[in-house]
Every structure is written in structure tokens, then in C-alpha cells.
C-alpha positions in Angstrom: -9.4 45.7 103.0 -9.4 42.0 102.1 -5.8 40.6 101.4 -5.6 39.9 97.2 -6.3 35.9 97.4 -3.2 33.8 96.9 -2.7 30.8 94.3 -1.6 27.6 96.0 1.0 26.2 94.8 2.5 23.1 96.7 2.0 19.9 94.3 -0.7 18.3 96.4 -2.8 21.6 96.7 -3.2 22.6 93.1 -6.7 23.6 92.2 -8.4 22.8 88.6 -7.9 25.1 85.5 -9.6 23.8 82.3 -7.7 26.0 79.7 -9.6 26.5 76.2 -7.5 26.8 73.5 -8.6 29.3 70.9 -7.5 28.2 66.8 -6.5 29.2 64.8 -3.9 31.7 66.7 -0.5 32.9 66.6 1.7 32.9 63.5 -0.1 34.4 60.1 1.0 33.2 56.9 2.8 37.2 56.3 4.4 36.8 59.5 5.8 33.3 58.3 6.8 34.7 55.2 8.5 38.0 56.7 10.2 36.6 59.7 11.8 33.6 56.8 12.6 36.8 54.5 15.0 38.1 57.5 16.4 34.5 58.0 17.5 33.7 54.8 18.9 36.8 54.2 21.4 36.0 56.7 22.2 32.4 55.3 22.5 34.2 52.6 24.5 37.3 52.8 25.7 36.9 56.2 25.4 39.4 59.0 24.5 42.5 59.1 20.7 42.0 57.8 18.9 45.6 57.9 15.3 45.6 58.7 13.5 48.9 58.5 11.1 48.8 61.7 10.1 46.1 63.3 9.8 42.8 61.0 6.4 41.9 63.1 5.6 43.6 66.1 6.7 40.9 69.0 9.8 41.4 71.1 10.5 37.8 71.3 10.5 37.4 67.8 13.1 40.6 67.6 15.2 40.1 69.9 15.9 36.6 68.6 16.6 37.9 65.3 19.2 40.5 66.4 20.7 37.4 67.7 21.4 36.2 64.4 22.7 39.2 63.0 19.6 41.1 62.1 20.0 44.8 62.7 16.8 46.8 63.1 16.4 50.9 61.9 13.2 53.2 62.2 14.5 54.8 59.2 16.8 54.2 56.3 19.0 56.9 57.1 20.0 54.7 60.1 21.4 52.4 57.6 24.8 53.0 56.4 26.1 52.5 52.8 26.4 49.0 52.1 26.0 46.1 50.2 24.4 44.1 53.1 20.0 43.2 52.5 17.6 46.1 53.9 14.3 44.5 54.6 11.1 46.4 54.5 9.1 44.9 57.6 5.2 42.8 56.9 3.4 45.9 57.4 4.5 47.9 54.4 6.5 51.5 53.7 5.4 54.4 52.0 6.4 54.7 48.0 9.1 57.1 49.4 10.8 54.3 51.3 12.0 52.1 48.3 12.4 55.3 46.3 15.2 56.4 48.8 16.8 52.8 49.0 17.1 52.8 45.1 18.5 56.4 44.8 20.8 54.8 47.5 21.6 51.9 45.7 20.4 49.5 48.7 19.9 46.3 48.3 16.4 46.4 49.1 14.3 43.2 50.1 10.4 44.1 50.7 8.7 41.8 53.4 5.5 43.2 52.9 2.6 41.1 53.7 1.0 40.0 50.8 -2.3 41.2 52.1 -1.5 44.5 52.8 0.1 45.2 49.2 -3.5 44.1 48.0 -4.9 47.0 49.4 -2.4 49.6 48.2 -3.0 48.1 45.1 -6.6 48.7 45.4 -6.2 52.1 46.4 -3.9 52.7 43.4 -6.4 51.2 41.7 -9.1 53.4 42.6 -6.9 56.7 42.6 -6.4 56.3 38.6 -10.0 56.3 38.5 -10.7 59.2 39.8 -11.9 58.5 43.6 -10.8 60.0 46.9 -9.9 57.4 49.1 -11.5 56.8 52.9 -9.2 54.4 54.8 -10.0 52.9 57.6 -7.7 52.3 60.2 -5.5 53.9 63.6 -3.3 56.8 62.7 0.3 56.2 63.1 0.3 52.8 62.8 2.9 51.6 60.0 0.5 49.7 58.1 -1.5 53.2 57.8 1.3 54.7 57.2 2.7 52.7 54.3 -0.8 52.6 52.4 -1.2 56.5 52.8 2.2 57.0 51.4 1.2 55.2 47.9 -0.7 58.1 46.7 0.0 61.7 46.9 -1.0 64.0 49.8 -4.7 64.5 50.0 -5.5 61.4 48.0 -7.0 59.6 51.0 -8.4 60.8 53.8 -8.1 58.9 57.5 -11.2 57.6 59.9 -10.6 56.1 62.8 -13.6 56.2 64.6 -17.9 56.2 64.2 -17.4 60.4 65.2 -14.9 60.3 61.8 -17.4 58.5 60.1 -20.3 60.5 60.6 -18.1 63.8 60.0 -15.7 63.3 57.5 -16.1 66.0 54.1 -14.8 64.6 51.2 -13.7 66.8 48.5 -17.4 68.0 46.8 -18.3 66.3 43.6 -15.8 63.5 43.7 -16.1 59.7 43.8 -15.7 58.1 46.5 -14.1 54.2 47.5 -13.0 53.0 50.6 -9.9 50.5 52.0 -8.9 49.3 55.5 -6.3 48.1 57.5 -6.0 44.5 57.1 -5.4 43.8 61.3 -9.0 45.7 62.5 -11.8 44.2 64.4 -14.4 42.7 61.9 -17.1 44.2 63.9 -16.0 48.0 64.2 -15.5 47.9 60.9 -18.9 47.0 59.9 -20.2 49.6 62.2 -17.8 52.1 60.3 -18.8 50.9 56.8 -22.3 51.6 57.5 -22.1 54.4 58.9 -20.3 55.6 55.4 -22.1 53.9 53.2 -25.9 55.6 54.5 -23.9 59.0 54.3 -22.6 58.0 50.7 -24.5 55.2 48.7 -22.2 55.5 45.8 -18.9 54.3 47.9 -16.9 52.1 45.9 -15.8 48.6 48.3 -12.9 46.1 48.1 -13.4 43.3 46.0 -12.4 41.0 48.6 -12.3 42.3 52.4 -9.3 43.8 53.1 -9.5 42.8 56.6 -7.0 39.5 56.3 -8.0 36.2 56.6 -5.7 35.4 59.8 -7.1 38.6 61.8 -10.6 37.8 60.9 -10.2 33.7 61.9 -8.7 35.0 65.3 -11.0 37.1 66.4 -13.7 34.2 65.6 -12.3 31.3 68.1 -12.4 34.4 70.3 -15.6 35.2 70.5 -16.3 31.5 70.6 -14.3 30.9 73.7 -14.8 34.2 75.6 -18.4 33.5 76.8 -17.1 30.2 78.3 -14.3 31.1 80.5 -13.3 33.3 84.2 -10.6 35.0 81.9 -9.2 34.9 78.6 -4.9 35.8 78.0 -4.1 37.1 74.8 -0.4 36.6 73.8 0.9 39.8 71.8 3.0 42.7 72.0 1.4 46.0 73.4 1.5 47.5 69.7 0.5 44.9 67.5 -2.9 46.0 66.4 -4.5 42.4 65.9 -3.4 41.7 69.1 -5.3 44.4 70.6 -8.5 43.6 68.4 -8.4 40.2 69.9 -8.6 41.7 74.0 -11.4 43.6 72.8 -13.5 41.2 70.8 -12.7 38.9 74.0 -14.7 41.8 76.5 -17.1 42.8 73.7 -18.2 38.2 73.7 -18.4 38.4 77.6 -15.2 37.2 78.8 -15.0 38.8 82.6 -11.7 39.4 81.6 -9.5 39.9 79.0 -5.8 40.5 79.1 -2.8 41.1 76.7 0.2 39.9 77.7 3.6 39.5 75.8 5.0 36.2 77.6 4.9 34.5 81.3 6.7 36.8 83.2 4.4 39.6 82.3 1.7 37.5 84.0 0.0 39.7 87.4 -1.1 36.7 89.2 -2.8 38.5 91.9 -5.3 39.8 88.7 -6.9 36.6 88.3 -7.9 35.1 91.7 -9.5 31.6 91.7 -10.6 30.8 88.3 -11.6 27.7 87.2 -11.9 28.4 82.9 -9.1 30.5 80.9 -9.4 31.3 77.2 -5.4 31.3 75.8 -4.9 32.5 72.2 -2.1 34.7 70.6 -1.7 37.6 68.2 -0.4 36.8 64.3 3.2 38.1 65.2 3.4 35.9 68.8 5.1 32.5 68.3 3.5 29.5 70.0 6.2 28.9 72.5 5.3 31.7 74.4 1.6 30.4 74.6 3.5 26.9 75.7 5.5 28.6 77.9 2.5 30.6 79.4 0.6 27.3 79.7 3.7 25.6 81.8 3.3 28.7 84.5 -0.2 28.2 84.8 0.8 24.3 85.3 2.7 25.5 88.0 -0.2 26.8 90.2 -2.6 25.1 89.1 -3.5 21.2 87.6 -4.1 22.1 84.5 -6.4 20.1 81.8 -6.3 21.8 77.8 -8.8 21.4 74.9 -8.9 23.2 71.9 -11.6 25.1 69.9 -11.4 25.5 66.5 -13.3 28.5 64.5 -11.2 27.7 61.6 -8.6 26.0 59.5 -5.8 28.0 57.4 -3.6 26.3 54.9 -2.0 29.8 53.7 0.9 30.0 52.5 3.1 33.0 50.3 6.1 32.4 48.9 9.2 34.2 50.0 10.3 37.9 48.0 11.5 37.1 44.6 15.4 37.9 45.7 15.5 35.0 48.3 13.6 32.3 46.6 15.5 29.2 45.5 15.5 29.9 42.5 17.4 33.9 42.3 20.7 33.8 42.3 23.8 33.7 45.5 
């Protein structure tokens, strides 16, 4: 068996790497707004800041939270009595969630993206109206979670995949509408929607795609850089579903290959052998100074020229929750 190749890495002996840069990438305006919710709680109020789940689903952007103070629960029974701020995380709670915190008398903060309370607006919107609800999305995800638990059990009905699609019974007799998950890939989602909407012509869409702006703008420069490069580096934790979308559109355009990684350690160098093209982009919870720092370890092995590619440009912005704007009172 051939020995896996080695990258050389004395000064004189680097080889070429052209790295495309995908934009937009990283940070989503929800991810701003959520991780700035957490933050100025703790100018505020001090620490201990409670945050129910994960605020975004990156380690880096955790673990450097809980180094200010920031104490993270799966559930609000983890949280003691106390006056301190308990923040619901970007990707939304079930109506059960605040319901407990105000029975408890918590001082509840809710970090929801602003996106994803669009759509359980729309599916409360549709529930008064008399239609059963088909989301799309993965189960057990917290975002999937949160928009299930806005309406009563039975009001919406799960499908995950084109085999849900094509068999999924509704109740007999009763309109129909459909919502997704904001952090899906644009193009499996189509394929879904199709598949409902020749089964049931009558199905009631989103206004506006519920699919977010920052997901659908990622997955864009993706599949603009993927067909160009040896191997493309996503930067994202293992659970963050936009993340994941992103490796996949990345195969799916014709990158060779197409890896999620959460920062440069993580890197397996022996994976990539001698490339001389690499697509770098990052999830909407990955900050960009874990794509800088990935860049600096490929800079170490090889002599490294960057360009970027731009699908996109975002100017988004949502305010922070009513209780920490300027304006609400110390």
C-alpha cells in the first residue's frame, strides 16, 4: 500500500494553494442579534446569564460565552430561581417554554431569530384558518422543535424526506398549508415542495420563503465555487444544520471534496493530498476567525494566494429583544 502523501512544509518548499473565498459566509444577521442578546445581558445584569440550549450551534462561540459568565441549560428546570436573564437561544422554544418561565417568574429574554418567528407566525396563521400544517424540516432539531410546539399536538405533521412526501395522509377533508425550516438546502426543498404540491394542488405556501435569506445566499457562493476547486472546507459545528446544507450543496456542484470542520485543529491533513484549488466558506453560527485561523494553517504548508467570490451582498440587520435595547430600562 502506497504511504498517504505528505505536505511539505519547510519555507522554501511550499507548494501553491489558490484558496477561493466563498461570500457571503459566516455570521447571519440572527446569529448577530442572539450572540449580542447574551452579551449585553451580562453588561447588564452581570453574571450568571442563563441560556436555554445552545445560543447558536458553534463551540467556539460557546465556550467563549461561558467565559463571560453565560451559563448554558437544555432545560429550564436546570435553571434555578433567580432574578438573573434566561435567554431563549436563535432557533426558537416551544409555546411551553415561556409559558413555564412566566409561571416561574423568570426573567425571560427570547433570542429567537427573527426568521424563524416568521414562520411560527405563519403556521399560527394558518392554524386559525383551519389548515393542517406540513413542515418541512429534520426531526429533533430545535428549530423543529420550537415551531411544532406553537400549535397543539396533531396540528402539523413532520416530512423530512421525498419517501415522507410521497406518503404522508393528512387528516381527510382538511386544508392543507405548508412551512419549513428556515436553515434547509434550497434545492431539496424544491424537490419536496413538488412532490406535495402534484399530490395536493390546493396546498397553501409562505408568502415569503421561509428558507432565510443567509442560508439561501450561502449555499449560492457554494455552488459557485465548488465546481472550481480540488476541495472545498466548510467551517461549522457538526449540528448546525446550515452548516451541513452547505457540505452537501458543495458535493451535489462537483466539488471532489467537501468537508465540515469546526476550526484548524480539526483539520486531517493526510485527507487532502496535493491540491492546488480549495473552496473555504463557513456556517451562519461560525465566526470569521476561525476561517482566518484555518487560512493561517494552510499558510503554513503551503504558499498561499486568496480571492474572493461573491454570490451576494447582505446588509441585514435586527434589532436586539425589546428588554436590552437602549432604550428599556437598567
Amino acid at each position: 500500500m502506497d504511504a498517504a502523501p505528505t505536505l511539505p512544509i519547510a519555507t522554501g518548499e511550499k507548494p501553491p494553494l489558490h484558496i477561493l473565498l466563498c461570500a457571503p459566509r459566516g455570521f447571519c444577521a440572527g446569529v448577530v442579534r442572539a450572540i449580542d442578546a447574551v452579551e449585553e445581558a451580562l453588561r447588564r445584569h452581570g453574571a450568571p446569564v442563563y441560556v436555554r440550549h445552545e445560543i447558536v450551534h458553534n463551540k467556539y462561540v460557546v465556550d467563549a460565552l461561558k467565559r463571560k459568565g453565560a451559563v448554558f441549560v437544555e432545560e429550564l428546570s436546570d435553571v434555578p430561581d433567580t432574578s438573573a436573564p434566561v435567554i431563549f437561544s436563535a432557533h426558537g422554544v416551544p409555546k411551553s417554554v415561556p409559558a413555564e418561565a412566566s409561571g416561574r417568574r423568570l426573567f425571560a429574554i427570547d433570542a429567537t431569530c427573527p426568521l424563524v418567528t416568521k414562520v411560527h407566525r405563519e403556521a399560527e396563521v394558518h392554524h386559525r384558518k383551519g389548515r393542517h400544517i406540513l413542515l418541512i424540516g429534520h426531526r429533533g432539531h430545535p428549530e423543529v422543535v420550537g415551531t411544532m410546539g406553537q400549535l397543539p399536538e396533531g396540528a402539523i405533521t413532520l416530512v423530512e424526506t421525498p419517501d415522507d412526501a410521497r406518503a404522508v395522509m393528512p387528516p381527510v377533508g382538511v386544508l392543507l398549508a405548508y412551512v419549513t425550516q428556515t436553515t434547509l438546502s434550497v434545492d431539496d426543498t424544491a424537490g419536496l415542495v413538488a412532490i406535495l404540491r402534484a399530490r395536493f394542488p390546493d396546498l397553501a405556501e409562505p408568502h415569503k420563503e421561509d428558507i432565510c435569506y443567509a442560508t439561501t445566499n450561502r449555499q449560492e457562493a457554494v455552488k459557485q465555487v465548488a465546481p472550481r476547486v480540488d476541495a472545498l472546507i466548510v467551517v461549522g459545528a457538526p449540528n448546525s444544520s446550515n452548516s451541513q446544507r452547505l457540505r452537501e450543496a458543495a458535493e451535489r456542484a462537483g466539488c471532489p471534496r467537501a468537508v465540515l470542520v469546526q476550526r484548524a485543529a480539526d483539520i486531517d491533513w493526510s485527507a487532502f493530498g496535493p491540491i492546488a484549488r480549495l473552496g473555504l466558506t463557513a456556517g451562519a453560527s461560525a465566526p470569521e476567525v476561525l476561517v482566518e485561523e484555518i487560512i493561517d494553517a494552510f499558510a503554513q504548508r503551503f504558499s498561499v494566494t486568496v480571492d474572493t467570490v461573491t454570490a451576494s451582498e447582505e446588509d441585514v440587520f435586527f434589532p436586539l429583544p425589546r428588554a436590552l435595547r437602549p432604550d428599556a430600562a437598567e
